[in-house]
C-alpha positions as a Markdown table, in Angstrom:
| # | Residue | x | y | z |
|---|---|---|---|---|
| 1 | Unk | 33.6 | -10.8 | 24.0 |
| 2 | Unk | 32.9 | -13.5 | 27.0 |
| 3 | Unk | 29.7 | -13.3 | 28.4 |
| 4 | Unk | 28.9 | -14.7 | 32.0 |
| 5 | Unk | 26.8 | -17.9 | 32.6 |
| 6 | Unk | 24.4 | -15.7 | 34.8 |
| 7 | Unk | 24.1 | -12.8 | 32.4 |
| 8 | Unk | 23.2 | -15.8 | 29.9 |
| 9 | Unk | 20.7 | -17.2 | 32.3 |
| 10 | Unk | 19.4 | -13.6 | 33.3 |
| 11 | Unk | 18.6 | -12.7 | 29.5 |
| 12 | Unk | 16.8 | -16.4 | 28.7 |
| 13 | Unk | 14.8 | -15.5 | 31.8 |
| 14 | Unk | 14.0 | -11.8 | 31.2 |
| 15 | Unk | 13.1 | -14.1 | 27.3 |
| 16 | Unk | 10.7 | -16.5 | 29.3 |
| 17 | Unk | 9.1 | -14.1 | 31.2 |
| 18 | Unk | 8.0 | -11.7 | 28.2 |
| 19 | Unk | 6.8 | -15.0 | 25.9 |
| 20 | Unk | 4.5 | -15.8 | 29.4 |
| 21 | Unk | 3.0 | -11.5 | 29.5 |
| 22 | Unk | 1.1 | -12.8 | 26.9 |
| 23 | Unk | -2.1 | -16.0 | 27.1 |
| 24 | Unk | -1.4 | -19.2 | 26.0 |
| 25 | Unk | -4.5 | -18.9 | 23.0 |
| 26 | Unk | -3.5 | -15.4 | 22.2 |
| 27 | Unk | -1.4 | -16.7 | 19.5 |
| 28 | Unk | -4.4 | -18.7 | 17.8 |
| 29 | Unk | -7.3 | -16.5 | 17.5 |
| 30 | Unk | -8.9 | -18.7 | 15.4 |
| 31 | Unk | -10.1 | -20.7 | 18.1 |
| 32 | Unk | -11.8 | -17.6 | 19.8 |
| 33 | Unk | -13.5 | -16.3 | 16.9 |
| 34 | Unk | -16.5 | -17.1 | 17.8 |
| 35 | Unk | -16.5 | -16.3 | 21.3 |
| 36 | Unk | -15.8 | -12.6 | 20.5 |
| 37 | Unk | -18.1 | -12.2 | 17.7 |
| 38 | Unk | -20.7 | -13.1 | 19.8 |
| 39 | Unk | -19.2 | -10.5 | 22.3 |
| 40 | Unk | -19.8 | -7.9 | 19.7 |
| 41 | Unk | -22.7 | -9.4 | 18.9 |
| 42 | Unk | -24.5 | -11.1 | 22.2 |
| 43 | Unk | -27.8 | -11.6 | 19.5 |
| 44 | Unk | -26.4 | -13.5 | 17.3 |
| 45 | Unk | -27.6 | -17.0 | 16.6 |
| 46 | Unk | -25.7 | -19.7 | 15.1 |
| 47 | Unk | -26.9 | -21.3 | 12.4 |
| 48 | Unk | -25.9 | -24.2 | 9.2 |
| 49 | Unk | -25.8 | -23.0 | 5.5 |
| 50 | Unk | -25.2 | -24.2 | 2.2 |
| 51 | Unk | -22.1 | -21.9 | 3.0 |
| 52 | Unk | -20.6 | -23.5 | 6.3 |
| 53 | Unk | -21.4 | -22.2 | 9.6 |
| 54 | Unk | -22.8 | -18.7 | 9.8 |
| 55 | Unk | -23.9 | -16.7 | 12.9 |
| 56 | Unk | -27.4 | -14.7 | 12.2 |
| 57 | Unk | -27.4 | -11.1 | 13.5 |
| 58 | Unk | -30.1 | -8.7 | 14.2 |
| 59 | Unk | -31.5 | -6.4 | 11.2 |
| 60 | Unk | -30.8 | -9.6 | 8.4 |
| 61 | Unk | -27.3 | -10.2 | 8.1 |
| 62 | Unk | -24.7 | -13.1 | 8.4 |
| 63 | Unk | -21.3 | -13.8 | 9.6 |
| 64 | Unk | -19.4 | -17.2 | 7.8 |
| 65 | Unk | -17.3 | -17.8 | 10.1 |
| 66 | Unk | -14.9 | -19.7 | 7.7 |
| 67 | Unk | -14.4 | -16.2 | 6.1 |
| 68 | Unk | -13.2 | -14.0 | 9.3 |
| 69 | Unk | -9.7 | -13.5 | 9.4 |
| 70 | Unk | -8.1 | -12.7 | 12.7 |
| 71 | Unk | -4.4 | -12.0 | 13.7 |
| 72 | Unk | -2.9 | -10.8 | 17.4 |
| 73 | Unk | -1.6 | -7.4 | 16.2 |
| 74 | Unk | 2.2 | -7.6 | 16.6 |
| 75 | Unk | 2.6 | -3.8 | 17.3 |
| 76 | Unk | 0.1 | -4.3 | 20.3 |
| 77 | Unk | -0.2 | -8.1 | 21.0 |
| 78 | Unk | -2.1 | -7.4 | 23.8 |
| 79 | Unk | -5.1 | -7.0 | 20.8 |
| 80 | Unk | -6.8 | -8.8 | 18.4 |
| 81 | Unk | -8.0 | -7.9 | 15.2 |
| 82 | Unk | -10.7 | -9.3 | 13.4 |
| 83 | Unk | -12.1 | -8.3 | 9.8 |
| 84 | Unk | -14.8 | -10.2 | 7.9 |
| 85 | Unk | -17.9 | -9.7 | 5.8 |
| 86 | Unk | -21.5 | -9.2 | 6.8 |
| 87 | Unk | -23.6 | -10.6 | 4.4 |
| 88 | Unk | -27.1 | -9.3 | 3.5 |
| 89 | Unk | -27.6 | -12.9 | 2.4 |
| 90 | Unk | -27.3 | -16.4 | 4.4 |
| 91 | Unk | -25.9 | -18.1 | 1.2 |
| 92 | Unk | -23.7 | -17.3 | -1.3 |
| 93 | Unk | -23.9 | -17.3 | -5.4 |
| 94 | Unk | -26.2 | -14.8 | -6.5 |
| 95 | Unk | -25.3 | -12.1 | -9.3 |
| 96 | Unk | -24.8 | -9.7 | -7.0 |
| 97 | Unk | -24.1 | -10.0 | -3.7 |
| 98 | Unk | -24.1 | -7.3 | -1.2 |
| 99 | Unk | -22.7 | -7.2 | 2.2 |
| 100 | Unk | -20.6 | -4.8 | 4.4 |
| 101 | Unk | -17.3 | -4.7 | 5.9 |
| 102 | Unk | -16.7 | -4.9 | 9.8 |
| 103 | Unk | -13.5 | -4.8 | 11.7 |
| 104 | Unk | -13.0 | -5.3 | 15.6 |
| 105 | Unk | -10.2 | -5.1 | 17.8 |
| 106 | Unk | -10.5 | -7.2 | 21.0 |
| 107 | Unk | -8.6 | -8.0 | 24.0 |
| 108 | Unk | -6.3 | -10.5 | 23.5 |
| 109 | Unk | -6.7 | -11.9 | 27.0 |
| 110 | Unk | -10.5 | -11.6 | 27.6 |
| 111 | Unk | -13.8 | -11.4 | 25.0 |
| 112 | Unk | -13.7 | -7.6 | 25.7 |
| 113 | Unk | -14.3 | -5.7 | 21.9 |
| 114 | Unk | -12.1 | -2.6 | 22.3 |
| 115 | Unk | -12.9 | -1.0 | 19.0 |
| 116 | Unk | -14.7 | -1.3 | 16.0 |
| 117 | Unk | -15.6 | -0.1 | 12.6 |
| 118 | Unk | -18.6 | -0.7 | 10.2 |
| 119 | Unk | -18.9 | 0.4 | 6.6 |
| 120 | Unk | -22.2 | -0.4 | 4.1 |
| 121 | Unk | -21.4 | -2.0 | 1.0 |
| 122 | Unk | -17.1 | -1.8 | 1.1 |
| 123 | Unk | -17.5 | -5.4 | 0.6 |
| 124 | Unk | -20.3 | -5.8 | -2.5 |
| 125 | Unk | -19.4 | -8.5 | -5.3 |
| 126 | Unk | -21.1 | -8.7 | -8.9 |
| 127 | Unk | -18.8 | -9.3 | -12.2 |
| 128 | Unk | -15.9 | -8.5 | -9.9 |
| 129 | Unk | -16.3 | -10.2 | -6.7 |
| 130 | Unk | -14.7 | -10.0 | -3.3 |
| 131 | Unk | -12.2 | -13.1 | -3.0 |
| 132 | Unk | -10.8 | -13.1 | 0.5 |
| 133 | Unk | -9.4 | -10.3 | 3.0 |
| 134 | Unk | -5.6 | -10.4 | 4.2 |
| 135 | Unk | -5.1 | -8.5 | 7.4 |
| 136 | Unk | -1.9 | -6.5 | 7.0 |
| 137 | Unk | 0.3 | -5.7 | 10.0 |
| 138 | Unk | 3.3 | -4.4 | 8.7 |
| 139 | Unk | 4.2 | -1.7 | 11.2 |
| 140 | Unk | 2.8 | 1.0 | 10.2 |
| 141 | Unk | 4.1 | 4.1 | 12.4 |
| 142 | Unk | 2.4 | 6.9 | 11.3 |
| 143 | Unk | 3.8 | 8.5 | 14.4 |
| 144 | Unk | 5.7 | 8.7 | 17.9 |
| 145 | Unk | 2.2 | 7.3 | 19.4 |
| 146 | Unk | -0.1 | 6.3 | 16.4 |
| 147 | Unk | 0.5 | 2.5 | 14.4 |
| 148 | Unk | -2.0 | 1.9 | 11.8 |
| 149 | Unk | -2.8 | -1.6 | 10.8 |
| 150 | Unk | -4.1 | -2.1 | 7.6 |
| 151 | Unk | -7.0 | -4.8 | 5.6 |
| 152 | Unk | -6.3 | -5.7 | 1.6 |
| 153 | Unk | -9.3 | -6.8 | 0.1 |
| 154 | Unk | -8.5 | -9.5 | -3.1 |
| 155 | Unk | -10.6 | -9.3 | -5.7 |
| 156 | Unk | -10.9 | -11.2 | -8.9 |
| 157 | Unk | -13.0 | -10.9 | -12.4 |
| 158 | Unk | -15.4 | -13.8 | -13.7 |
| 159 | Unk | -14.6 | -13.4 | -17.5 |
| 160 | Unk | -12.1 | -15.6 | -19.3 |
| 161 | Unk | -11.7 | -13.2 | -21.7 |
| 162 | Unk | -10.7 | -10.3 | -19.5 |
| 163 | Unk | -9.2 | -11.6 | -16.6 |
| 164 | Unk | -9.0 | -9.2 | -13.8 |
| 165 | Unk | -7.6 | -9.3 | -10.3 |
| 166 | Unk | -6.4 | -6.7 | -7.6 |
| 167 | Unk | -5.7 | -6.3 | -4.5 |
| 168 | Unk | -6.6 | -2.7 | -2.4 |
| 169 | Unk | -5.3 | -1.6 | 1.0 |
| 170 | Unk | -7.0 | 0.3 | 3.4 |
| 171 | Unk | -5.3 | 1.6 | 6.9 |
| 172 | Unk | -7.1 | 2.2 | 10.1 |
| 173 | Unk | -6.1 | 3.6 | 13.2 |
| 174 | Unk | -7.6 | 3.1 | 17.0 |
| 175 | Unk | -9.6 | 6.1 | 17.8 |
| 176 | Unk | -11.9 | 5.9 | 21.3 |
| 177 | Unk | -14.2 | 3.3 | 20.6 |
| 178 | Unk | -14.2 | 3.0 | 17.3 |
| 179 | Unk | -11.5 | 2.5 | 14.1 |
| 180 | Unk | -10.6 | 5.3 | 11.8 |
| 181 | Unk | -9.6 | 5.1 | 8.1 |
| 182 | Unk | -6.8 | 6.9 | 7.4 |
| 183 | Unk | -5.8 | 5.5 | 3.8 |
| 184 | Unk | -8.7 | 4.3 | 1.5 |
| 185 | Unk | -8.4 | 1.8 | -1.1 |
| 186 | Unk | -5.1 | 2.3 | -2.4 |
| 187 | Unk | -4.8 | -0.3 | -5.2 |
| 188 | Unk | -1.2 | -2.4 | -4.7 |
| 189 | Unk | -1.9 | -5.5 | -7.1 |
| 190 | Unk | -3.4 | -5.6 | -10.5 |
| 191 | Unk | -3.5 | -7.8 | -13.4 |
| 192 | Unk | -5.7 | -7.6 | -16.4 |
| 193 | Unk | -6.0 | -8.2 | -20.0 |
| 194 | Unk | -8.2 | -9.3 | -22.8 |
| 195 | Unk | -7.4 | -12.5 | -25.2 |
| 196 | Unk | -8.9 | -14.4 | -27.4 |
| 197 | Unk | -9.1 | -17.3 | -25.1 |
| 198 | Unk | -6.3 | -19.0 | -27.3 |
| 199 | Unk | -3.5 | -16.9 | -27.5 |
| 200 | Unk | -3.6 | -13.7 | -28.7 |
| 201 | Unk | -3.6 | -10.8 | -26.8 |
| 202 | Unk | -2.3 | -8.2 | -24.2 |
| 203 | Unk | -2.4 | -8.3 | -20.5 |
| 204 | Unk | -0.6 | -5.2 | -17.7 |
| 205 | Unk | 0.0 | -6.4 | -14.1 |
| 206 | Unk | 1.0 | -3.8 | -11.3 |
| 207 | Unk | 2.6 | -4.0 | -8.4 |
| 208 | Unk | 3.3 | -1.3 | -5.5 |
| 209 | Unk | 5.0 | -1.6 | -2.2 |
| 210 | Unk | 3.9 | 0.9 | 0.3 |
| 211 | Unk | 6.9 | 2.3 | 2.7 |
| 212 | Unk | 6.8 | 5.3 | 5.6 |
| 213 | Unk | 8.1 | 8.5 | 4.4 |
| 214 | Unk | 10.1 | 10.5 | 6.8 |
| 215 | Unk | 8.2 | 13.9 | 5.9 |
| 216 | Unk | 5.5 | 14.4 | 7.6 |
| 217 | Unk | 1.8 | 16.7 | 7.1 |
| 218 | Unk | -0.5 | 17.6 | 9.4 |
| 219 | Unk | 1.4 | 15.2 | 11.9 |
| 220 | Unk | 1.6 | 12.0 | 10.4 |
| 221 | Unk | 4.3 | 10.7 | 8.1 |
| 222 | Unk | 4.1 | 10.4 | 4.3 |
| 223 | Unk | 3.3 | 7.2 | 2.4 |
| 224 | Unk | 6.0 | 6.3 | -0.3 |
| 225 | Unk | 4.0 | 4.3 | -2.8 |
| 226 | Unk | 6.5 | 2.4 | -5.6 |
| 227 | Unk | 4.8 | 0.6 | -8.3 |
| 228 | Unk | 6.0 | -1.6 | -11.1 |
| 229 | Unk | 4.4 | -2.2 | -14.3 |
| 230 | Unk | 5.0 | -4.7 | -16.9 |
| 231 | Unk | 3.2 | -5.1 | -19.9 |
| 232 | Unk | 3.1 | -8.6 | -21.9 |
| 233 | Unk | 1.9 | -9.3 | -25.4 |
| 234 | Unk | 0.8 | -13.3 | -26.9 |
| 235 | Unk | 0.5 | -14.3 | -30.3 |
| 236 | Unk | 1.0 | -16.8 | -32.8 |
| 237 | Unk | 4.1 | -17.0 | -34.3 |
| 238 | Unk | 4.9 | -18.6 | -38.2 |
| 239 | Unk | 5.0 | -21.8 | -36.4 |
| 240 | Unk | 1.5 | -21.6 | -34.7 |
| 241 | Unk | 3.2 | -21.6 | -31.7 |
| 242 | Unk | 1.9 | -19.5 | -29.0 |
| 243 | Unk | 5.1 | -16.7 | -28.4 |
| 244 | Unk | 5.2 | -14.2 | -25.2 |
| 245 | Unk | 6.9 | -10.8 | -25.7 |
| 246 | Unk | 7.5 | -8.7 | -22.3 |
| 247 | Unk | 7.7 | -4.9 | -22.2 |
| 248 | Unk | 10.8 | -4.0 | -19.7 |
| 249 | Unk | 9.2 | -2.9 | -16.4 |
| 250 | Unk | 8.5 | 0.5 | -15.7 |
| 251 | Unk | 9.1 | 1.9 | -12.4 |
| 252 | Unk | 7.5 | 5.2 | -10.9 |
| 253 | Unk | 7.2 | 6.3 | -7.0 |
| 254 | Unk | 4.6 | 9.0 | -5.3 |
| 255 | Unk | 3.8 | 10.4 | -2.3 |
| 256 | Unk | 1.2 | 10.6 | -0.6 |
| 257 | Unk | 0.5 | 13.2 | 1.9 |
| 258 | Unk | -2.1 | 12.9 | 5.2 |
| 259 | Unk | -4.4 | 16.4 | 4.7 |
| 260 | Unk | -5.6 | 16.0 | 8.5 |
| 261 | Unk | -7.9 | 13.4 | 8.4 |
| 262 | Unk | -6.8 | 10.5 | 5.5 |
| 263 | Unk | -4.7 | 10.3 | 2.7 |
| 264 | Unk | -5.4 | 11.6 | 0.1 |
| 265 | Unk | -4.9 | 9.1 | -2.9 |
| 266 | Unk | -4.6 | 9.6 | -6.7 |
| 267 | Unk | -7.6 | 8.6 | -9.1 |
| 268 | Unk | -4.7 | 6.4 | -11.2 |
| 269 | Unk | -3.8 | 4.9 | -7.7 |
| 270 | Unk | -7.4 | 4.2 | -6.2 |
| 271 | Unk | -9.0 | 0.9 | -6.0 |
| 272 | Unk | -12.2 | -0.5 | -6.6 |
| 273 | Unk | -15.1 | 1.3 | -4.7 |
């Protein structure tokens, strides 16, 4: 089919146009990070730890500003979201270390925090610590008018011996003024084992992939949740080498249903608490 030079130039302009709806910084929020944290939080002082540079709030706790992840939310781009730790601590490396989780969304064209949401100890590290958050905005359309975006929280174990990591995923949606979890620490990574520190021994790793359902309770859609599991064994063979046998992978699928106010997930599917 031949297309017309204007209708060419009339869709690179309608192009142009929709790449200038948005500001120039919206696409690195990184550089505004501390502008709208101290929009949510107009007490804050800065201040220069062991740690990097931290902002001091009222009531004893502290932002690393190295830690926050931000992202301009591609189902809305005209918002921001921000997720990071408040720490109960200005420095790092104790035993345990407590702090809680925070979540903004802002404006992506002003320092104007549209919502928010605060939970007390999601975030606490001791043997198994908290490694680094991972916004996810995979589009979420739980739906005709409600997107969720959702936060994975890594985590990973400090024994050689039994080495642990996972990964949970929580989804929140906009709700008035504040944010709303609607799926709670549904675990999508996990590998673990114990070894001898040489060879020998037996390690599982898990991995699920979370699609929309078309279903739908209580008005949202169903969450399809597919995991994988493989199972891997070391030993020493005749040869004192160290030999790797692999289970074949086995593959189940659930569904999880919305009950009016979250989803409701499975003990064998939850995450760390």
């Amino acid at each position: 089919m031949r297309v017309s030079t204007p209708a060419v130039l009339r869709a690179c302009l309608t192009l142009a146009l929709a790449a200038c709806a948005l500001p120039a910084f919206a696409a690195d929020c990184r550089s505004r990070v501390y502008d709208l944290l101290k929009a949510a939080y107009p007490q804050a002082e800065s201040e220069t730890g062991d740690d990097g540079e931290l902002l001091r709030l009222p009531g004893a706790r502290w932002i690393n500003l190295g830690e926050v992840v931000c992202k301009v939310w591609p189902a809305s781009p005209d918002k921001t979201l921000l997720a990071f730790k408040l720490q109960y601590e200005a420095a790092s490396g104790g035993d345990v270390e407590p702090a809680d989780l925070e979540l903004l969304i802002a404006d992506s064209a002003s320092d104007r925090i549209l919502q928010r949401y605060r939970e007390a100890h999601a975030l606490d590290s001791d043997a198994i610590r908290v490694s680094g958050l991972v916004l996810d905005t995979a589009r979420y359309r739980l739906d005709e008018r409600t997107t969720a975006f959702g936060l994975r929280v890594n985590y990973s174990g400090s024994s050689r011996a039994n080495p642990y990591s996972s990964t949970s995923l929580s989804l929140f949606v906009p709700d008035g003024a504040q944010l709303r979890p609607v799926l709670r620490r549904l675990q999508v990574a996990l590998e673990r084992g114990e070894w001898d520190t040489e060879c020998a021994g037996e390690f599982e790793a898990v991995q699920r992939t979370v699609a929309i359902d078309a279903k739908r309770d209580n008005g949202y859609a169903g969450l399809s949740v597919a995991s994988t599991t493989t199972a891997s064994r070391n030993a020493f063979g005749d040869d004192r080498q160290c030999d790797s046998s692999e289970s074949p992978p086995r593959k189940t699928r659930e569904r999880l249903r919305y009950d009016g106010r979250e989803y409701v997930v499975p003990a064998a599917l939850s995450g760390l608490d």
